[in-house]
C-alpha positions in Angstrom: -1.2 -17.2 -27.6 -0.7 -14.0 -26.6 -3.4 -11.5 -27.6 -3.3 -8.0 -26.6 -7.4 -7.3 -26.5 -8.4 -10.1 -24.2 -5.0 -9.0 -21.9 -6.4 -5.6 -21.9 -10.3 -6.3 -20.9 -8.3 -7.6 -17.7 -8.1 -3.9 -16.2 -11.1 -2.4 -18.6 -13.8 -4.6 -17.2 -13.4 -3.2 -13.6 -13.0 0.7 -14.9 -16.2 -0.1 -17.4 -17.9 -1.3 -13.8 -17.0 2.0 -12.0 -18.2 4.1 -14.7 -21.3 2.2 -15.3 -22.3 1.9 -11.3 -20.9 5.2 -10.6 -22.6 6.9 -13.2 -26.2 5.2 -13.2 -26.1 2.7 -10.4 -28.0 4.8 -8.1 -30.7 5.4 -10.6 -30.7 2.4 -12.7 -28.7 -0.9 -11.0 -29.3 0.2 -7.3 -30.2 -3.4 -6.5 -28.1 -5.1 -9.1 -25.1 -2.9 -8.7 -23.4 -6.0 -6.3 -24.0 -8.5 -9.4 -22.7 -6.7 -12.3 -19.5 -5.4 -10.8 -18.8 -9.3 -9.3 -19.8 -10.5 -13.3 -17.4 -7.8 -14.7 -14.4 -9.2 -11.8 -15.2 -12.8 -12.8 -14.1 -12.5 -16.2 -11.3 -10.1 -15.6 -10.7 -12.8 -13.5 -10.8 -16.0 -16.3 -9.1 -13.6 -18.5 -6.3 -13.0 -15.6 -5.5 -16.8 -14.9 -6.1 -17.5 -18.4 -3.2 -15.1 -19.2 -1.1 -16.4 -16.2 -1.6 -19.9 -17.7 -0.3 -19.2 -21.0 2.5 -16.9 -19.7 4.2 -20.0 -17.0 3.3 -23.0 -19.7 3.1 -21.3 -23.4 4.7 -18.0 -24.6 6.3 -16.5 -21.5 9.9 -18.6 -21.8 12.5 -18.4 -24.5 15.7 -20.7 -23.8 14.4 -21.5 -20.5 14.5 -17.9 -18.9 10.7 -15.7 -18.8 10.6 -12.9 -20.7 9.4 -9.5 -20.1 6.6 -9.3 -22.9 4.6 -5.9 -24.2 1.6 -6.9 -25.7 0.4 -3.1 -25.7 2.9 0.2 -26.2 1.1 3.5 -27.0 2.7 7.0 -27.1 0.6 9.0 -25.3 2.8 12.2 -24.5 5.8 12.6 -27.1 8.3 15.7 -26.0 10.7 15.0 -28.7 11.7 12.1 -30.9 13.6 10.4 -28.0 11.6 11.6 -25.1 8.1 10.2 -24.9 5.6 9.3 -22.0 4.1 5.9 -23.1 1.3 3.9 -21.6 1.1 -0.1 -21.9 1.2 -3.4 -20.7 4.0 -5.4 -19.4 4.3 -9.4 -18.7 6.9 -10.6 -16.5 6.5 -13.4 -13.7 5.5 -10.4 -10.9 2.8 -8.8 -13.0 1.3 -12.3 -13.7 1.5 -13.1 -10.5 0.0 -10.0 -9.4 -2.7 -9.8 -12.2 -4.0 -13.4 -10.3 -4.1 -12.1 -7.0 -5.4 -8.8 -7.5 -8.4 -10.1 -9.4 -9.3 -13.2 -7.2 -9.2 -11.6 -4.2 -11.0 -8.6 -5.7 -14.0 -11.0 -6.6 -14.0 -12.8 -3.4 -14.6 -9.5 -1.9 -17.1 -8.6 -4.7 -19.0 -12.0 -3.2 -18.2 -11.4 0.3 -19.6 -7.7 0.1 -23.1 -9.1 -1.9 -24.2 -10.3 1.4 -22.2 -8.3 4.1 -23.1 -4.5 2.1 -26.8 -5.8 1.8 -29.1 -2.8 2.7 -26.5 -0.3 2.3 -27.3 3.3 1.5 -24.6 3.7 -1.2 -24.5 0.0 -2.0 -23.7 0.9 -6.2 -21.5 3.3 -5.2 -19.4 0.7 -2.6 -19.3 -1.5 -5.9 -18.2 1.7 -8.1 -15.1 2.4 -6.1 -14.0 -1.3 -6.0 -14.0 -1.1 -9.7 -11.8 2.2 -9.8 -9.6 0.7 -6.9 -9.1 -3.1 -8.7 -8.4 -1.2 -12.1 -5.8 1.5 -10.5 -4.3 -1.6 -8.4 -4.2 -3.6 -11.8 -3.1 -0.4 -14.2 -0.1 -0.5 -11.5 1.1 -3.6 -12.0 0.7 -4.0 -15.6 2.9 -0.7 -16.3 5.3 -0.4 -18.9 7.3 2.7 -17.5 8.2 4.0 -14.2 5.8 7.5 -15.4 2.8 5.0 -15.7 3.2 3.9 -12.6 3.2 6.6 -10.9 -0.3 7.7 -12.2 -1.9 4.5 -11.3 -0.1 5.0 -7.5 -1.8 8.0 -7.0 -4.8 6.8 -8.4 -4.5 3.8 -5.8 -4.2 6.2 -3.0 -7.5 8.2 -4.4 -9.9 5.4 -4.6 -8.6 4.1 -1.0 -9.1 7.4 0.0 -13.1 6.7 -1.4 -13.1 3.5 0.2 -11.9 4.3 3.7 -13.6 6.9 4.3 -16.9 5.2 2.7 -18.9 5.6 6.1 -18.3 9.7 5.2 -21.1 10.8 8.1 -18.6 8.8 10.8 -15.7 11.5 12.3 -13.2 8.8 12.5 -13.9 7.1 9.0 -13.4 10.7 7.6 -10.2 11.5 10.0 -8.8 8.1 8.6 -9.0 8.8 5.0 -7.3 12.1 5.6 -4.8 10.2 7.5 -4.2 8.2 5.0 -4.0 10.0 2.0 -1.9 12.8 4.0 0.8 10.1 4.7 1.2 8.7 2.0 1.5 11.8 -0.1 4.4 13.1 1.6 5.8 9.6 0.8 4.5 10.4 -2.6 6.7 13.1 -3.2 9.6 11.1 -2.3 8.6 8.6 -5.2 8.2 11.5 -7.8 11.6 12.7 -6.8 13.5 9.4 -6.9 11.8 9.0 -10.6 13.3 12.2 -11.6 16.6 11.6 -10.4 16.6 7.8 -12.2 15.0 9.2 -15.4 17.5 11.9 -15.6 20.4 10.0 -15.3 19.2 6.9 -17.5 17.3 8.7 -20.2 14.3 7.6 -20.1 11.1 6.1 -18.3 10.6 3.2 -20.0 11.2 -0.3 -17.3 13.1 -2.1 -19.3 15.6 0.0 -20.7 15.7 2.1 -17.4 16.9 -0.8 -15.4 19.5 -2.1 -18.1 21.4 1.0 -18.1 21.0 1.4 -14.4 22.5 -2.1 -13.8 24.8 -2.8 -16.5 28.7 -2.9 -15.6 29.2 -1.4 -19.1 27.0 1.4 -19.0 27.9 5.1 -19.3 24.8 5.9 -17.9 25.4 4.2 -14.8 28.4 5.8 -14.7 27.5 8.8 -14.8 24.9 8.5 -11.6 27.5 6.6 -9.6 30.0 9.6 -10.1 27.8 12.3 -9.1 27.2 11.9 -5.1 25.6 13.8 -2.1 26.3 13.5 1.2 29.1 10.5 0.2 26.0 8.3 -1.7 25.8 7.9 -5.0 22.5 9.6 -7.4 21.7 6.3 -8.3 21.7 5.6 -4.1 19.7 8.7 -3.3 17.3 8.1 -6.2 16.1 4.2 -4.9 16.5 5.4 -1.7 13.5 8.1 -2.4 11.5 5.5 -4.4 11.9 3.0 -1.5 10.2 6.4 0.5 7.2 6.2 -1.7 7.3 2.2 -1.2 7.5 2.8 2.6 4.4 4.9 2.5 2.2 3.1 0.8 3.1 -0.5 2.3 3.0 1.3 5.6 6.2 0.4 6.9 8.0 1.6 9.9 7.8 5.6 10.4 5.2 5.4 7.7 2.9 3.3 9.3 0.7 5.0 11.1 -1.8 5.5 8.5 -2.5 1.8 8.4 -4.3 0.7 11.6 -6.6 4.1 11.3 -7.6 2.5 8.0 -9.7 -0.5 9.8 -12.8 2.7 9.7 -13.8 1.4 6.4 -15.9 -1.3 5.7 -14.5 -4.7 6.8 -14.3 -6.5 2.8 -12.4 -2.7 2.3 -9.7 -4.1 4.6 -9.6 -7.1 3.4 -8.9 -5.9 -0.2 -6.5 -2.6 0.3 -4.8 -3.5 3.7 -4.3 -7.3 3.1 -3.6 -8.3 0.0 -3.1 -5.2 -2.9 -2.3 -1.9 -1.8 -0.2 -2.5 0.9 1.6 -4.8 -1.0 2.5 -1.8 -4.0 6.0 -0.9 -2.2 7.2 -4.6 -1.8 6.3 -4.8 -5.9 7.7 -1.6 -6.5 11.2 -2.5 -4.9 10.8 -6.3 -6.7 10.0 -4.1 -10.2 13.5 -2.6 -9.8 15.6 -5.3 -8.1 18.1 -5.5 -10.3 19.2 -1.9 -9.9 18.9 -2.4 -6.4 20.8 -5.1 -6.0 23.3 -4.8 -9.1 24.4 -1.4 -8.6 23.3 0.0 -5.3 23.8 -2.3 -2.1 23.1 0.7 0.0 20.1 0.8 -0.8 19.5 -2.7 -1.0 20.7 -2.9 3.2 18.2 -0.2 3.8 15.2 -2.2 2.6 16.4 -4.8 4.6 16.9 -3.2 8.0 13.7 -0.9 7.3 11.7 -4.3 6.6 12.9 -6.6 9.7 12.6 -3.4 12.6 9.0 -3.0 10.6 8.4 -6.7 11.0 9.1 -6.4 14.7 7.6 -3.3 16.0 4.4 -4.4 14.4 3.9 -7.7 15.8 5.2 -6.0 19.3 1.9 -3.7 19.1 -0.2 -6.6 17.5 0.2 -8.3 21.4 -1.5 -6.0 22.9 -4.4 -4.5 20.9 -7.9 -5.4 21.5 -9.8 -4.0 18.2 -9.9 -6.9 16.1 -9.2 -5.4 12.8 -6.4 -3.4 14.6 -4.7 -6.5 15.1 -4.8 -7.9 11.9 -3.6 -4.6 10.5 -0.4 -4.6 12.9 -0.1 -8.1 11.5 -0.4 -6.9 8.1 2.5 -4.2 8.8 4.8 -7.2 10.2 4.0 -9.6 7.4 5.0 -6.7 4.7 7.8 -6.1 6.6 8.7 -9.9 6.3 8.6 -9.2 2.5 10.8 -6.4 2.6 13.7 -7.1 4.4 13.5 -10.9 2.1 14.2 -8.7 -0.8 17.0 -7.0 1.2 18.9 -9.8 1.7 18.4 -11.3 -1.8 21.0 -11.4 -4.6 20.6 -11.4 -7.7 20.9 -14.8 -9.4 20.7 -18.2 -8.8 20.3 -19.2 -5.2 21.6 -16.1 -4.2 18.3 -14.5 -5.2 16.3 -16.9 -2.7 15.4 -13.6 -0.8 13.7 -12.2 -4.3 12.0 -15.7 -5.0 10.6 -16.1 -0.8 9.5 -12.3 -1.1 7.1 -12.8 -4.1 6.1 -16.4 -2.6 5.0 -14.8 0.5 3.5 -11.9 -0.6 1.1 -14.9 -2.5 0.7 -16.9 0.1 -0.3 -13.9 2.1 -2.8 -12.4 0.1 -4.4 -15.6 0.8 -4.4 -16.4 4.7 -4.5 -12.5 4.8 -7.7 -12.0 2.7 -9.4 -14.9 4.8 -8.6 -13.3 8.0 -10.1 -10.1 7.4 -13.0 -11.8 5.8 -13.6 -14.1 9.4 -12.9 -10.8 10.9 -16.2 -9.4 9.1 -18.3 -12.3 9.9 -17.6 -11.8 13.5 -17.7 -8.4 13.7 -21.2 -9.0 11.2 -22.6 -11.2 14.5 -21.6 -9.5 17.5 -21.9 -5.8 16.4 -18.6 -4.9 17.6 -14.9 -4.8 17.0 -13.8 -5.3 20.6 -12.9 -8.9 21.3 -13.8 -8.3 24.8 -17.5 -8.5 23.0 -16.2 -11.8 21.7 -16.1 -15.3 22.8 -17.2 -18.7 22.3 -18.1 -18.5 18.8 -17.3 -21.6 17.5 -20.7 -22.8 18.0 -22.7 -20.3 16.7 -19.9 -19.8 13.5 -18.5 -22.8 12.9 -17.7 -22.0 8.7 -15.8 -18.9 10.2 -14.1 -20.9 12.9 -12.7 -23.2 10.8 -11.3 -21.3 7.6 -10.1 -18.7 10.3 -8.0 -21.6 12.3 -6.9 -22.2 9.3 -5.6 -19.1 8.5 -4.1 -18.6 12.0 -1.8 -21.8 11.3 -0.8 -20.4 7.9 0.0 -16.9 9.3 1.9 -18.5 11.9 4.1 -20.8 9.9 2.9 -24.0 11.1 3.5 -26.8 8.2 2.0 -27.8 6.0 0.3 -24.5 5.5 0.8 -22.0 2.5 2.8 -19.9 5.4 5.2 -22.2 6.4 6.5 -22.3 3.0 7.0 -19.0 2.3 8.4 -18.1 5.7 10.7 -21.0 5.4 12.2 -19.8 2.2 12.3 -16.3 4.3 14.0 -17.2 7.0 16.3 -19.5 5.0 17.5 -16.6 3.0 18.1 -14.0 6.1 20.3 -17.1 7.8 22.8 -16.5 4.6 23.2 -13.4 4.2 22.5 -11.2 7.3 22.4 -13.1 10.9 20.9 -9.6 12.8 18.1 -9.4 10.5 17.5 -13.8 10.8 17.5 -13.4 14.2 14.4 -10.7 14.3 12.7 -12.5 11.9 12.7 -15.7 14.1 11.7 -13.9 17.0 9.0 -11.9 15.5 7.9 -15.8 14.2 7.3 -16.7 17.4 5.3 -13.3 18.5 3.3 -13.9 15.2 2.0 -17.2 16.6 1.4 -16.0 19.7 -0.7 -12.9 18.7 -3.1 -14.4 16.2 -3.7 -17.4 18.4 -4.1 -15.1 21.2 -6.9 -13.6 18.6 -8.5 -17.0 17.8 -8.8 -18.2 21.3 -10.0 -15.5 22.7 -13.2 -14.8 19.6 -14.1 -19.0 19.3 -13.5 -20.2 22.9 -12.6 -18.0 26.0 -15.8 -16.8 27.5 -19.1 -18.3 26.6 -20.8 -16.1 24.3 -24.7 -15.3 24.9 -26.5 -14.1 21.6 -28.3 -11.4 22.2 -30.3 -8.7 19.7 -30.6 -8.8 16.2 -27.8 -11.6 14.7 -27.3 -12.8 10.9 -26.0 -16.1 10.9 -22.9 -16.6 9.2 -24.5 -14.4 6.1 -25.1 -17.5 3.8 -23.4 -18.2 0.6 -21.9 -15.0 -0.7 -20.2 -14.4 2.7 -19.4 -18.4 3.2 -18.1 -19.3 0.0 -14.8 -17.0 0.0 -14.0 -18.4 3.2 -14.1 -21.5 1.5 -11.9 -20.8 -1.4 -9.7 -18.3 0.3 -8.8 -21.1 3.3 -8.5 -24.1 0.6 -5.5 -21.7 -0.9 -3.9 -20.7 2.5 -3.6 -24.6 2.9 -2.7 -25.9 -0.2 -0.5 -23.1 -2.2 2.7 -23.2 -0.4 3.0 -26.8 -2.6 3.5 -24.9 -5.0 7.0 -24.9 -6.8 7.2 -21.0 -6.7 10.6 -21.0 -7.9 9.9 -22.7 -11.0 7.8 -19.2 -12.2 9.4 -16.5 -10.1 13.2 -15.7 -9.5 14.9 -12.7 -9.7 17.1 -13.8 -13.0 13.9 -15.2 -14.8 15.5 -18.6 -14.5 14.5 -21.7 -13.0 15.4 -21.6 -9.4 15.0 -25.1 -6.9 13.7 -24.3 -3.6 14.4 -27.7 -1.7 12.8 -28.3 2.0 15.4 -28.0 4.5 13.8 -30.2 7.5 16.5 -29.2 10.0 16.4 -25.9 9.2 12.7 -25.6 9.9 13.0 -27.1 13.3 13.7 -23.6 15.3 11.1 -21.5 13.6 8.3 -23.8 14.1 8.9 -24.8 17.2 8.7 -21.0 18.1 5.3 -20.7 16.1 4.4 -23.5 18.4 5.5 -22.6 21.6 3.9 -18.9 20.7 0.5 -21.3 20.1 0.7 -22.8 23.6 1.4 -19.8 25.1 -1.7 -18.5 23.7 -3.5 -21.4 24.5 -2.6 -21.2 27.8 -3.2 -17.6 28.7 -6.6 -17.2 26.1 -8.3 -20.6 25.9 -10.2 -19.9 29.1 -11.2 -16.8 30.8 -9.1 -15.7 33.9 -6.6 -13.7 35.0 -3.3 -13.9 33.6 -3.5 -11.5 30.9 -4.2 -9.0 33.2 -1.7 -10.0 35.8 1.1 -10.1 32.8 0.1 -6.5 31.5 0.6 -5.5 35.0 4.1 -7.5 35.3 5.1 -5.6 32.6 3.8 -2.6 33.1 5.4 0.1 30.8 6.1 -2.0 28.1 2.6 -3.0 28.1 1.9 0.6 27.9 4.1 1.7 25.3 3.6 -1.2 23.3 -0.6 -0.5 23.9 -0.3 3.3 22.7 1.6 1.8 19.5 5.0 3.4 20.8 3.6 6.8 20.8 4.6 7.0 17.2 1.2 8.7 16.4 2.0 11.5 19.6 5.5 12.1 18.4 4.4 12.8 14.8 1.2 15.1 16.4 3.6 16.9 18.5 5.9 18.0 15.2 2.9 18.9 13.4 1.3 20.7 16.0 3.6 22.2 18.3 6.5 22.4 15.5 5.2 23.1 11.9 1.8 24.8 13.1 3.1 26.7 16.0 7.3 27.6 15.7 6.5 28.0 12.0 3.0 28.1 10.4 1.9 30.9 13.1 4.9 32.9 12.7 4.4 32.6 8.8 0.7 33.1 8.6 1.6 36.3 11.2 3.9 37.4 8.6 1.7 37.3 5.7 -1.3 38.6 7.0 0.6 41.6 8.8 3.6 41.8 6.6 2.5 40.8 2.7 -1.1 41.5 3.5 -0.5 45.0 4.7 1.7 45.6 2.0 -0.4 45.0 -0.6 -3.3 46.3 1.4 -1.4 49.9 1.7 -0.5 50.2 -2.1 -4.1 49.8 -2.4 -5.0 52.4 -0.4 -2.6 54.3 -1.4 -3.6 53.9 -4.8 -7.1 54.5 -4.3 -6.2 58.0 -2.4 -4.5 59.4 -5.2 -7.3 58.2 -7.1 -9.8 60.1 -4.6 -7.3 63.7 -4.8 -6.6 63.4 -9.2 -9.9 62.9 -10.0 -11.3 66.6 -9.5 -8.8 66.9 -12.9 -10.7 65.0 -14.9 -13.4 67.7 -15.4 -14.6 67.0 -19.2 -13.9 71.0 -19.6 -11.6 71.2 -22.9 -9.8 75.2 -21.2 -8.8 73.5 -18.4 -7.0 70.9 -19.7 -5.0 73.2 -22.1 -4.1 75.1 -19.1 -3.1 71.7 -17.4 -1.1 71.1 -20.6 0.3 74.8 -20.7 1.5 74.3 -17.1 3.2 70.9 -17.6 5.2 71.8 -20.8 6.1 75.5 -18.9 7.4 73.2 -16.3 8.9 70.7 -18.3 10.8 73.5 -20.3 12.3 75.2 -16.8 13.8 71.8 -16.2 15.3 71.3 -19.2 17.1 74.0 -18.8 18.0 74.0 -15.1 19.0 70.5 -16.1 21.6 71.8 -19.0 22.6 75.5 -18.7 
């Protein structure tokens, strides 16, 4: 049945937490701050998978095909009587889908943080923001309009903004929050633009009706935006092509990217949440939200996603070989996976098995959340035991962690595509879809595969075996329950959910769409993954030499690859020896010396005259009828200079 109140609480209960903890938690729930904002995600969480359920088996379908549903439409800024701004909630497959993962990995980092925040200064104000940032990341996905959405992006980027930079008395947390929100925002503007340009040529803001006269044959509207053009492309093209910026930005895909690994400075469940599994993922669920305008009407565009997601997917997974933090790996991982995602949607059609790409996208970006979640949650119970990030610091840990080591080998063989794992699935589908439709991009994606298996096995070996590990200082265990039972959970998904018939609920059309194992097909790819496993193995299962002796084979691509393609020094060398010095010196010059002194000498100018006319103003009533005398004596001779 669908109920608009119990839909709603689904978003409300995590705002009602940040309100509540952020308002009195220091005071009042200091020590229970952790419980009641894990209490209020649990039932947005029921609520969530209750409304999931009855979407897929109840009220979501009519004539076989899911429906986009609005439970909840309310004008909040009306213009005139056809141009309104409204706010709501919207029910389609990706939102469902969405409203499940957000909220259960959002509690199992609730859980997760009761035991790994424990002692924290600001421990009810950690809980606050990851109310605010599960109800923006929620109010996002539930939109109604393309307006709505925005709000809720930029109120995403705020409360990651809180959450990065959590640790605000550390210089680098506080440079990577900047970072972050800096990036982003110029990708921001790109977003606002592109809406403009769509809601001015379609009339209005509103999803639904937006995207049907964007992508109907028939309709003057589209039309209209295909006629106009700039620099040969279409409006409509330039308009995706600027929301696809504002996608880029925030799911930190290649140039964009470089906010990302920066991120890792906030607390470890933080990653987990915003870098894993929601926030990066907005852009991939922003470009899914308007595939059919995408792919019905501007193929351009479409390629562009593709292209940007596969050299995204590759770059990434370059870098991920040769980083040492282990958070920094994950987060190059993270980059490549979303770019996995991306480029699926840019080979995708539209319907039927053409839309394979669409259907693989969504799947993975599920499965994902999953493995992905779990590895930054193993990440923080290492990280929790040796008091360090460097996996230099690591080693052996298999004995002193072994919850951590499993779920985390668990989540490496996902990640890497290695069957039966959720992974393997998705990347299947992936791949399967790139092999149809574009062979440069297949071919990437196959390779980057193989670096993916290599990388996070190169991880796992060298943190549970490699070196033996000698506990030394102040250790906690593997943090009992609250930090054990996610890992739990979060690894019995990363095996078990790629069984799922994710076609049967997702596809680009709303229809039913089979997704039938091709066992030949899968031979290459996971036989890569493998070979990139005993590669790893090889090189990481023991300590010696032969990393070391390959970084020096390679030499300068180990380097480049190492300093992350000196992406970060190009971009510091624009803003600083660019913008700052060929243009904001010469401008700042010019206003200070140019606009300033301007101003400055009408001022004193002013005030001089001031200084000399005052002496008139004597309060003596003869003198100023003599000053009057004068004036109209004078006025009088010019008169009549003027017209004899």
């Amino acid at each position: 049945m669908l109920n608009a109140t119990y839909i709603s609480l689904i978003p409300l209960l995590p705002f009602a937490g940040f309100l509540l903890l952020g308002l009195f938690g220091k005071d009042y729930f200091k020590r229970s701050a952790g419980l009641i904002g894990t209490i209020l995600l649990l039932i947005s969480t029921l609520l969530a998978c209750y409304t999931a359920y009855g979407y897929f088996f109840d009220f979501g379908k009519l004539n076989g095909v899911y429906q986009k549903l609005i439970p909840l439409k309310i004008t909040w800024l009306e213009f005139s009587p056809n141009v309104s701004i409204d706010m709501g909630i919207m029910l389609d497959p990706i939102s469902v889908m969405m409203l499940v993962v957000v909220t259960f990995v959002s509690l199992m980092v609730h859980i997760y943080s009761l035991a790994y925040m424990k002692g924290e200064e600001r421990f009810s104000t950690y809980y606050a923001f990851l109310g605010l940032f599960t109800f923006s990341m929620l109010g996002l996905v539930m939109s109604t309009n393309i307006f709505q959405m925005y709000i809720f992006w930029e109120l995403v980027g705020v409360s990651s903004f809180l959450l990065i930079g959590f640790y605000y008395d550390k210089p680098r947390a506080v440079a990577a929050c900047k970072k972050a929100f800096i990036v982003t925002r110029f990708a921001d503007l790109g977003f606002l633009i592109g809406i403009l340009v769509l809601s001015y040529y379609a009339g209005t803001l509103d999803f639904n009706t937006l995207i049907q006269k964007l992508s109907s044959p028939e309709s003057n509207e589209l039309k209209t935006a295909m006629a106009a053009s700039f620099l040969g492309m279409s409006a409509l093209t330039w308009g995706l092509v600027l929301v696809f910026i504002g996608g880029a930005g925030k799911s930190a895909l290649f140039p964009l990217h470089v906010w990302l690994p920066d991120a890792m400075e906030g607390p470890t469940p933080v990653s987990a949440l915003i870098h894993a599994a929601t926030m990066v993922v907005a852009g991939v669920f922003l470009v899914a939200r308007l595939f059919p305008i995408f792919a019905l009407s501007a193929p351009q565009a479409l390629s562009l996603v593709g292209y940007v997601g596969a050299i995204s997917a590759l770059i990434a997974a370059i870098i991920a070989c040769t980083q040492t933090d282990i958070k920094r790996v994950l987060a190059y991982s993270t980059m490549s996976q979303i770019g996995y995602m991306i480029f699926a949607l840019g080979v995708s059609g539209y319907a039927g098995e053409e839309g394979l790409g669409y259907t693989a996208s969504m799947f993975h970006l599920f499965t994902h959340a999953l493995f992905k979640a779990l590895l930054f949650l193993g990440a923080g119970a290492v990280i929790h035991f040796v008091h360090s990030n460097e996996m230099k610091d690591m080693g052996g840990l298999r004995k002193f962690l072994p919850v951590t080591h499993i779920t985390f080998l668990i989540a490496c063989l996902a990640i890497a595509g290695v069957p039966p794992f959720a992974g393997f699935f998705s990347k299947e589908e992936i791949l399967l879809a790139a092999y149809h439709h574009n062979s440069f991009v297949y071919w990437i994606a196959l390779f980057t595969s193989g670096l993916t298996a290599f990388y996070m096995f190169r991880l796992y070996f060298t943190i549970f075996w490699n070196k033996e590990h000698h506990p030394h200082g102040e250790h906690h265990g593997e943090g009992g329950w609250a930090m054990m039972m996610p890992l739990v959970l979060l690894a019995i998904g990363a095996a078990f959910a790629g069984w799922i018939p994710f076609g049967h609920f997702v596809s680009a059309d709303g229809n039913r769409l089979e997704t039938p194992f091709h066992m030949a097909f899968s031979v290459a790819p996971v036989a890569l993954g493998l070979l990139g496993i005993m590669i790893a193995l090889w090189m990481y299962k023991k300590q010696n030499d032969k990393p070391e002796k390959l970084a020096s084979t390679l030499n300068g691509l180990y380097k480049t690859a190492y300093h992350k393609f000196y992406i970060d020094e190009v971009y510091l060398f624009i803003t600083k020896k660019v913008i700052f010095n060929l243009i904001g010196k010469p401008a700042a010059w010019f206003d200070k010396n140019v606009v300033d002194g301007l101003m400055n000498a009408t001022g004193n100018t002013t005030t001089f005259i001031s200084e000399k006319i005052k002496g008139f103003q004597s309060g003596k009533v003869q003198l100023y009828a003599m000053y009057f005398l004068v004036a109209a004596i004078g006025i009088a001779c010019l008169f009549i200079y003027v017209w004899k």
